[in-house]
VOBA-1610 file (N, C-alpha, C; in pm, whole numbers, padded with zeros to 5 digits, always signed):
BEGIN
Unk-01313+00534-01116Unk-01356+00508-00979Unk-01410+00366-00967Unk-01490+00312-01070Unk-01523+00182-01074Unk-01463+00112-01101Unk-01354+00114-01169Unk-01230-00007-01172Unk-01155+00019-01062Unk-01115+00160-00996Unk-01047+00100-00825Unk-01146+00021-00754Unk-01279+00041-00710Unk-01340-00005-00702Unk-01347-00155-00693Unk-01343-00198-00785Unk-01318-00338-00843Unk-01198-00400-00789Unk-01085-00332-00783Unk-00978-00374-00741Unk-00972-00377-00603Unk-01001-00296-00494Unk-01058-00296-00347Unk-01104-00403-00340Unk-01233-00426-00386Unk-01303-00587-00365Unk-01232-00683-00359Unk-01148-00651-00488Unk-01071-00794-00518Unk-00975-00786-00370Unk-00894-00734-00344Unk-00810-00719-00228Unk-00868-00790-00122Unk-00993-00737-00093Unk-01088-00754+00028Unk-01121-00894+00031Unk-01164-00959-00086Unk-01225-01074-00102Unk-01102-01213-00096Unk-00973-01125-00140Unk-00841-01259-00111Unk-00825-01251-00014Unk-00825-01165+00094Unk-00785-01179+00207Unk-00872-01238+00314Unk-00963-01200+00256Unk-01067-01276+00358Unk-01047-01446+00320Unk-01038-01442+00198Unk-01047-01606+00114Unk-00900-01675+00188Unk-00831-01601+00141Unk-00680-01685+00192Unk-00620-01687+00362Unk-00715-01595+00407Unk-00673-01604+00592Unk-00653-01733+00639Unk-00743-01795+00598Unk-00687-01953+00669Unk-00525-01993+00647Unk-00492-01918+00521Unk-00331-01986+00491Unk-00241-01878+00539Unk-00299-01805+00613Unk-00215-01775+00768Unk-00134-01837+00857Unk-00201-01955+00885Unk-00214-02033+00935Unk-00082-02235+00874Unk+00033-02237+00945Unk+00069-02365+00860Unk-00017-02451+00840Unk-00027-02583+00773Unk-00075-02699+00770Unk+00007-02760+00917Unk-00102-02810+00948Unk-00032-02854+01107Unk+00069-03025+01025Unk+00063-03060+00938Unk+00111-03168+00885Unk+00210-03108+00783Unk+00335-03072+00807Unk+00432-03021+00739Unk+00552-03131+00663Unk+00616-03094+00541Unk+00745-03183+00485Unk+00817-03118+00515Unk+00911-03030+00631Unk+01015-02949+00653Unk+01100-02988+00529Unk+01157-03103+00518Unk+01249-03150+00445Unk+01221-03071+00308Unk+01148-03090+00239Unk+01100-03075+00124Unk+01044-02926+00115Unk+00987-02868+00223Unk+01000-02727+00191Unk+01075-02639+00208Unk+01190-02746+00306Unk+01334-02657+00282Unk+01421-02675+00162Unk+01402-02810+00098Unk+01458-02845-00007Unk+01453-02784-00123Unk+01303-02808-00129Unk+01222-02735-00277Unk+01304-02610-00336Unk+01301-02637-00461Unk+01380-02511-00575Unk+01282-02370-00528Unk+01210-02351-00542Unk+01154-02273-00445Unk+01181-02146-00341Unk+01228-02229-00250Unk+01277-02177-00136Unk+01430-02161-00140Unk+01475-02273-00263Unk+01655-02233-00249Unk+01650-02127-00320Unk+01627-02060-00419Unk+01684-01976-00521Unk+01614-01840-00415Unk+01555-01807-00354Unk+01540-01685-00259Unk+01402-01555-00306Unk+01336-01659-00367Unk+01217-01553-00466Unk+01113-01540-00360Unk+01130-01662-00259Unk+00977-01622-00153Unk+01042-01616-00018Unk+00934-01550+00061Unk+01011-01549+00169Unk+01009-01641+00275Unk+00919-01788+00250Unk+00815-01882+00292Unk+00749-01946+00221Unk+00765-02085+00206Unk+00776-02188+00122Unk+00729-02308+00178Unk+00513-02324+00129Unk+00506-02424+00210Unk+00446-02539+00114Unk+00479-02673+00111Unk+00396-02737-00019Unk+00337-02855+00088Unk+00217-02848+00033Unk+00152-02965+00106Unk+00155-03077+00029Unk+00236-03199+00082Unk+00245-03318+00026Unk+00194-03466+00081Unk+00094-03395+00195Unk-00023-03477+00232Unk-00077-03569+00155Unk-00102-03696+00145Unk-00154-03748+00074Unk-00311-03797+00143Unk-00393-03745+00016Unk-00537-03720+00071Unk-00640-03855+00006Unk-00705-03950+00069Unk-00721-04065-00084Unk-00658-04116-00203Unk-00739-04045-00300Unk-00704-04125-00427Unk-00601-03966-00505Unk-00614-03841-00397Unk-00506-03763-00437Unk-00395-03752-00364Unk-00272-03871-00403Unk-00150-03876-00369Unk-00098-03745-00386Unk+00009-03720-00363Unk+00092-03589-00391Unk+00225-03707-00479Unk+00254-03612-00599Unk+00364-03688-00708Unk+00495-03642-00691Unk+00576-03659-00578Unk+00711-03574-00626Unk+00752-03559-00764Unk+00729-03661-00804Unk+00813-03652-01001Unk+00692-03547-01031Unk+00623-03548-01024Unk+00530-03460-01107Unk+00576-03291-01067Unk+00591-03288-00936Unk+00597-03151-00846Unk+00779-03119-00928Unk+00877-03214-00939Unk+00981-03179-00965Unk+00981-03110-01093Unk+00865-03111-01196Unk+00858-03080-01290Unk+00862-02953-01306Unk+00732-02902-01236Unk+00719-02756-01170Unk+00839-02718-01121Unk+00905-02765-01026Unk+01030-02675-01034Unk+01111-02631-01083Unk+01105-02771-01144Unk+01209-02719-01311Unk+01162-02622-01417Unk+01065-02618-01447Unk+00975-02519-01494Unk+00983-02389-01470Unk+00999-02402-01312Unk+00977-02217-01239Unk+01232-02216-01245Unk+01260-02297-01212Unk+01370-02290-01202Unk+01385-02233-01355Unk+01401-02236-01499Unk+01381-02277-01619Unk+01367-02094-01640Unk+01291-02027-01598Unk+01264-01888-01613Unk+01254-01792-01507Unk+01314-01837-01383Unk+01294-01769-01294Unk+01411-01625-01273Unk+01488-01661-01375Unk+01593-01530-01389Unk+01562-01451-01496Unk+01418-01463-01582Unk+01385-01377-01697Unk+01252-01319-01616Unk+01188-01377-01529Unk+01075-01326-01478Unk+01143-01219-01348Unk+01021-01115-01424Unk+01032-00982-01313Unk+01021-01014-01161Unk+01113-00875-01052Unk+01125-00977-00915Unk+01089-00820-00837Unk+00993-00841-00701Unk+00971-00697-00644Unk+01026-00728-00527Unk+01085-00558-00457Unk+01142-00610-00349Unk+01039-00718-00218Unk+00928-00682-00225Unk+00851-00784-00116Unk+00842-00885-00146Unk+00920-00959-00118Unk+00929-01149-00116Unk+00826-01187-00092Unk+00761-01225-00187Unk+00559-01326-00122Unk+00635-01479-00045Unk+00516-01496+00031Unk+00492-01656+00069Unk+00437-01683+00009Unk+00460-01841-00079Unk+00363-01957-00134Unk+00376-02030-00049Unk+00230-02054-00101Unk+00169-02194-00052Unk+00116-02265-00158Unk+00151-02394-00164Unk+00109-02499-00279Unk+00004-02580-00202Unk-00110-02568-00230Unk-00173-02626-00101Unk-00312-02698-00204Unk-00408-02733-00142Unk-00506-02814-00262Unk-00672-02711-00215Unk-00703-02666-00306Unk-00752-02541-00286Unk-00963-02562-00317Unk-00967-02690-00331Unk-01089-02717-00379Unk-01248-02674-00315Unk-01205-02601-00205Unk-01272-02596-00131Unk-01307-02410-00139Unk-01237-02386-00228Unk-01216-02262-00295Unk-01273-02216-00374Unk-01278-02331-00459Unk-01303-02349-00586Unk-01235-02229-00707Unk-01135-02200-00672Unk-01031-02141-00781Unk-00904-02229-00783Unk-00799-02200-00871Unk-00713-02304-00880Unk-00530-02195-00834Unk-00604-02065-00795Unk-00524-02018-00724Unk-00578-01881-00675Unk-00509-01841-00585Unk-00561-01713-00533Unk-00398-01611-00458Unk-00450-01512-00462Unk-00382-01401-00391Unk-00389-01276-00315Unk-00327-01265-00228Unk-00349-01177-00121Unk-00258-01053-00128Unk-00318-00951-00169Unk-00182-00824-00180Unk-00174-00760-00023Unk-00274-00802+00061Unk-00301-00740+00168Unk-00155-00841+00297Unk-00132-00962+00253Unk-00122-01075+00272Unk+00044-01060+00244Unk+00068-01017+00099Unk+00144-01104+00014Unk+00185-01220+00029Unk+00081-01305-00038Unk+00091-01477-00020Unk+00014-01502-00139Unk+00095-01568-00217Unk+00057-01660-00356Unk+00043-01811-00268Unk-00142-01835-00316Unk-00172-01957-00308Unk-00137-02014-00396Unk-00100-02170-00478Unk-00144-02247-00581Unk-00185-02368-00543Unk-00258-02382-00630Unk-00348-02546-00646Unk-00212-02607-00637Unk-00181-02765-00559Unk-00023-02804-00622Unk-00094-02902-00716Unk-00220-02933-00710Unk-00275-03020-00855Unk-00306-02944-00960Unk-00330-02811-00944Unk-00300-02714-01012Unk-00201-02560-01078Unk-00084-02602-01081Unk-00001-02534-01079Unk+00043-02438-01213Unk-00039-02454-01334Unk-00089-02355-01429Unk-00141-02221-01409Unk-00248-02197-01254Unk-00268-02091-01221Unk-00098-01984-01154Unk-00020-02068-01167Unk+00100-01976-01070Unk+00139-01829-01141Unk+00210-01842-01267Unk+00194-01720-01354Unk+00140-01631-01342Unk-00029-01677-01370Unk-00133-01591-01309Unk-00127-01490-01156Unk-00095-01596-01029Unk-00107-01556-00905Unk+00037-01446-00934Unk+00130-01479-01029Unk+00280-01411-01006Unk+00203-01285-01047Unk+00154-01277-01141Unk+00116-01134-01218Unk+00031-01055-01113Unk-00051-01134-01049Unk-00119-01018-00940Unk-00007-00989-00818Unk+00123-01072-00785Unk+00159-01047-00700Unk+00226-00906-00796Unk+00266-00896-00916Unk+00369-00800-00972Unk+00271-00652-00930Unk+00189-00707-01006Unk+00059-00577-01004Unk+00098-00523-00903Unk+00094-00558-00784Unk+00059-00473-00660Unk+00184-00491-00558Unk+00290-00538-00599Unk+00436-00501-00522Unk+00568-00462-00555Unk+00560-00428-00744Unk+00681-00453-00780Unk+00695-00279-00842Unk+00595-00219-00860Unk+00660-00041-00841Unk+00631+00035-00747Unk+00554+00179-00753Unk+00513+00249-00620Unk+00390+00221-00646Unk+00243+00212-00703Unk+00157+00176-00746Unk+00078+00069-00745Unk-00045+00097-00782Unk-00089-00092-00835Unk-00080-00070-00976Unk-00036-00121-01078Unk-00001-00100-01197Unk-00103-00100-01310Unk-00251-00190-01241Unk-00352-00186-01325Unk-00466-00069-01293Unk-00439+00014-01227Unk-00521+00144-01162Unk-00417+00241-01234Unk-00322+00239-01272Unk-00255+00311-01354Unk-00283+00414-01541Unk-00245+00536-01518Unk-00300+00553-01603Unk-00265+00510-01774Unk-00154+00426-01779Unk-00083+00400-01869Unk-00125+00244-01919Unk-00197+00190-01825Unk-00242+00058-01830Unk-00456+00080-01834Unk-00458+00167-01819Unk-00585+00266-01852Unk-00699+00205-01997Unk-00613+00258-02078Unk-00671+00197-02228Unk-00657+00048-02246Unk-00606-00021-02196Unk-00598-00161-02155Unk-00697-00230-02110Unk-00737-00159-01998Unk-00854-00222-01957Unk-00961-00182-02003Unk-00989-00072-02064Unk-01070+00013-02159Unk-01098-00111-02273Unk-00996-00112-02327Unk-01052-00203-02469Unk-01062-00344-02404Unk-00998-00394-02331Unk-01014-00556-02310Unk-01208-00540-02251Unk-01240-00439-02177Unk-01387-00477-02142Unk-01481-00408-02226Unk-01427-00383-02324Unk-01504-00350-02491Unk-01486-00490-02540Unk-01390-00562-02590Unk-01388-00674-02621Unk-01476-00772-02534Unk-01447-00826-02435Unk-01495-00911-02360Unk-01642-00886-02378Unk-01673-00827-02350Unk-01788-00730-02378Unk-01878-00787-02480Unk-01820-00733-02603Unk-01855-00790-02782Unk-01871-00940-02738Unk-01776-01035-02713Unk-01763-01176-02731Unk-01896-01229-02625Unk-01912-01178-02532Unk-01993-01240-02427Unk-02144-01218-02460Unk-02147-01125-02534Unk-02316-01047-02539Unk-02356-01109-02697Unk-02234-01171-02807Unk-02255-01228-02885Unk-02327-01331-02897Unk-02303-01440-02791Unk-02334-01541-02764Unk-02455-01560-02640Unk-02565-01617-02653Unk-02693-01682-02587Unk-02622-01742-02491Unk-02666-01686-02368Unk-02649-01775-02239Unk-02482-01826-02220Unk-02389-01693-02246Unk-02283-01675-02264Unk-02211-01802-02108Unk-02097-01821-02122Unk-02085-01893-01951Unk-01995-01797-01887Unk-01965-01659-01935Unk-01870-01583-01872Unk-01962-01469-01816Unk-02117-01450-01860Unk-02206-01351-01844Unk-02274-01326-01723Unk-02217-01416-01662Unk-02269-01404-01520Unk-02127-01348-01360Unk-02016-01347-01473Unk-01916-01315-01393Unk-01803-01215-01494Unk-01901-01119-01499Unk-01823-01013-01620Unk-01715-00915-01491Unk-01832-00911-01394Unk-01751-00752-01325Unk-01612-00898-01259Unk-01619-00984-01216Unk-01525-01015-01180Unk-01392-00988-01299Unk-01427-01076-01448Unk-01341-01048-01521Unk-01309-00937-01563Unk-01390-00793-01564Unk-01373-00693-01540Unk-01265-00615-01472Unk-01233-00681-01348Unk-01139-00607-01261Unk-00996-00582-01313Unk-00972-00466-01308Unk-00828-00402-01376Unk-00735-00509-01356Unk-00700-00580-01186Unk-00596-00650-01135Unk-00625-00792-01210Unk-00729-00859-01268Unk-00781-00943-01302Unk-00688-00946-01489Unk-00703-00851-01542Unk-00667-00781-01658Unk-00532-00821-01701Unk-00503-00712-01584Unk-00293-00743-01583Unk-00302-00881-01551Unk-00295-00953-01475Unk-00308-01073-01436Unk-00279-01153-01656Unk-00394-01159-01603Unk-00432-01259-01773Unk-00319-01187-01857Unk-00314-01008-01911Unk-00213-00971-01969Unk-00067-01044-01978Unk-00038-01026-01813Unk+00115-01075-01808Unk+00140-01211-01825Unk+00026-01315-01825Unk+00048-01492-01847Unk+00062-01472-02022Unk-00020-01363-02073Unk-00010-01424-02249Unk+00157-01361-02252Unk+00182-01242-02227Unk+00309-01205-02207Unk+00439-01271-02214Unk+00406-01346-02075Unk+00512-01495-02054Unk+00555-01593-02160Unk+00436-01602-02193Unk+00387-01715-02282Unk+00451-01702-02406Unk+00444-01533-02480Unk+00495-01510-02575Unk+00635-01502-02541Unk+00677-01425-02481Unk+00831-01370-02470Unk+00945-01424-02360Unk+00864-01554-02277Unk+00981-01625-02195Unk+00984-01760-02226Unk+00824-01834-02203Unk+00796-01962-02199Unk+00699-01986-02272Unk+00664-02073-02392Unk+00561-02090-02488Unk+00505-02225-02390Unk+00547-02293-02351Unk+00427-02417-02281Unk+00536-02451-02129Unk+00439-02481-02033Unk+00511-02464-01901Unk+00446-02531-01836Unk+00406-02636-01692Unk+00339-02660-01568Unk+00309-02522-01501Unk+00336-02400-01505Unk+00267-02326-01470Unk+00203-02203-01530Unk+00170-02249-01667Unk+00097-02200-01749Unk-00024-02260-01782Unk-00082-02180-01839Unk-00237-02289-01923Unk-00142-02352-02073Unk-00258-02432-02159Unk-00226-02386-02282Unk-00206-02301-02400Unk-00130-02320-02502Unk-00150-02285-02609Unk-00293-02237-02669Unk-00341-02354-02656Unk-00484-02346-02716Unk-00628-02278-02612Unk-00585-02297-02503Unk-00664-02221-02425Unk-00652-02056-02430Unk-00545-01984-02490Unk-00468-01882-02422Unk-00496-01825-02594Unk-00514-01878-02673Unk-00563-01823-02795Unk-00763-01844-02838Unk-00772-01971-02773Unk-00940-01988-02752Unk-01022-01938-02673Unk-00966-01926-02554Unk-01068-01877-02426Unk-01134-01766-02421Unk-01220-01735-02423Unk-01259-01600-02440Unk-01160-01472-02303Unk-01174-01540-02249Unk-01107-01420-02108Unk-00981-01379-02168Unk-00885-01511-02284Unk-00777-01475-02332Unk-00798-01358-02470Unk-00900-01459-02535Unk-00934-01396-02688Unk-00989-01251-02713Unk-01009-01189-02593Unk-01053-01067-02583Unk-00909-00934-02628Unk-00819-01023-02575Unk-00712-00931-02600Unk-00696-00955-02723Unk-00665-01062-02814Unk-00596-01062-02925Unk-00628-00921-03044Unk-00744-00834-03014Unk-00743-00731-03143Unk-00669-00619-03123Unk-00614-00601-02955Unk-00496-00547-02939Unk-00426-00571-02882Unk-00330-00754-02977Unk-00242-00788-02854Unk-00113-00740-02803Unk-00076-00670-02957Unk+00059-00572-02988Unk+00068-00475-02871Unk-00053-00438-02863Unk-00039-00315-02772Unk-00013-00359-02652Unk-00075-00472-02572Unk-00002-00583-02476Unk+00101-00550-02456Unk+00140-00700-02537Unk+00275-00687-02510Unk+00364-00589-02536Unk+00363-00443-02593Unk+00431-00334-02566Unk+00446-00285-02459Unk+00306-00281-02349Unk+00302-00231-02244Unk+00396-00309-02118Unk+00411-00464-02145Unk+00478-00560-02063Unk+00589-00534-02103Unk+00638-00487-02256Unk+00792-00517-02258Unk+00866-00379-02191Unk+00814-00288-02215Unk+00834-00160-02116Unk+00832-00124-02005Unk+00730-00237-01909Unk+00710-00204-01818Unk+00809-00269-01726Unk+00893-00417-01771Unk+00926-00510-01737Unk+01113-00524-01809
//
């Protein structure tokens, strides 16, 4: 009951967070968001990248082409649900996350200076559109979240004035779980380093990651089955 729980919030709290991107950027690149790899290959149903240039944060086409190539690169090994999300690549600082998502919505935000969180945002979009279910309220994904907040748990209470100890129930949340699950997933079994991944070294160091590793087997069993 307390991990649906958790997952409600989370719902509640993107949608409220992402309502503004309801809304276009009244300053649009038609060109470029009709262009963008993106929107050609048919994975979203709405495709908006803000290439505003804001000060000293230009927007990089060469840099952004990278990312596409990237998402182009695995986008026929990554899982696909029938509800087509909208992205938005938009600059999110005001957020202060480096991506967010709306299942209420279906709309994947990403940072476009941050485009490592996308994976991430893909996995919550999978969570909650790609069977009949939300997949992390599931009872098969159950012991999953069971041991990852036994782990997390151990690692955080180990350490004095932990920096994750003040935001456990967030990392807590089942959808939060799968999320992180399905990026190490990727990571192992499609794409080892990507623009819309973290690192290597983050994804084996981080604690939010390192929590899984004492059962990562069991992970990725559950992704290769499920997927």
């Amino acid at each position: 009951i307390h991990n649906h729980a958790r997952n409600i919030e989370f719902s509640r709290n993107s949608a409220t967070t992402i309502a503004t991107f309801r809304t276009d950027k009244k300053y649009q690149d038609d060109e470029l968001n009709r262009n963008t790899i993106f929107n050609q290959l048919g994975c979203f149903r709405k495709v908006e990248i803000d290439s505003e240039n804001q000060g000293s944060e230009a927007f990089d086409p060469e840099e952004f082409r990278l990312v596409e190539n990237d998402f182009l690169a695995i986008v026929n090994k990554l899982p696909h649900a029938k509800a087509q999300p909208e992205i938005k690549f938009r600059r999110l600082g005001k957020h202060k996350a480096h991506g967010l998502y709306s299942p209420l919505l279906n709309i994947l935000a990403v940072d476009v200076r941050h485009t490592e969180s996308m994976i991430h945002e893909y996995g919550h979009y999978l969570d909650f559109k790609h069977g009949e279910g939300v997949y992390s309220e599931s009872s098969d994904f159950l012991p999953i979240v069971t041991q990852y907040q036994r782990e997390l748990g151990k690692i955080v209470s180990s350490v004095a004035a932990h920096p994750l100890a003040s935001k456990l129930e967030y990392y807590f949340t089942p959808t939060e779980i799968f999320a992180r699950g399905f990026e190490l997933w990727v990571q192992a079994t499609i794409v080892s380093e990507s623009t819309l991944l973290k690192s290597k070294e983050e994804y084996a160091k981080d604690a939010e990651y390192a929590a899984f590793l004492p059962f990562k087997d069991v992970v990725m069993d559950y992704f290769n089955n499920l997927f």
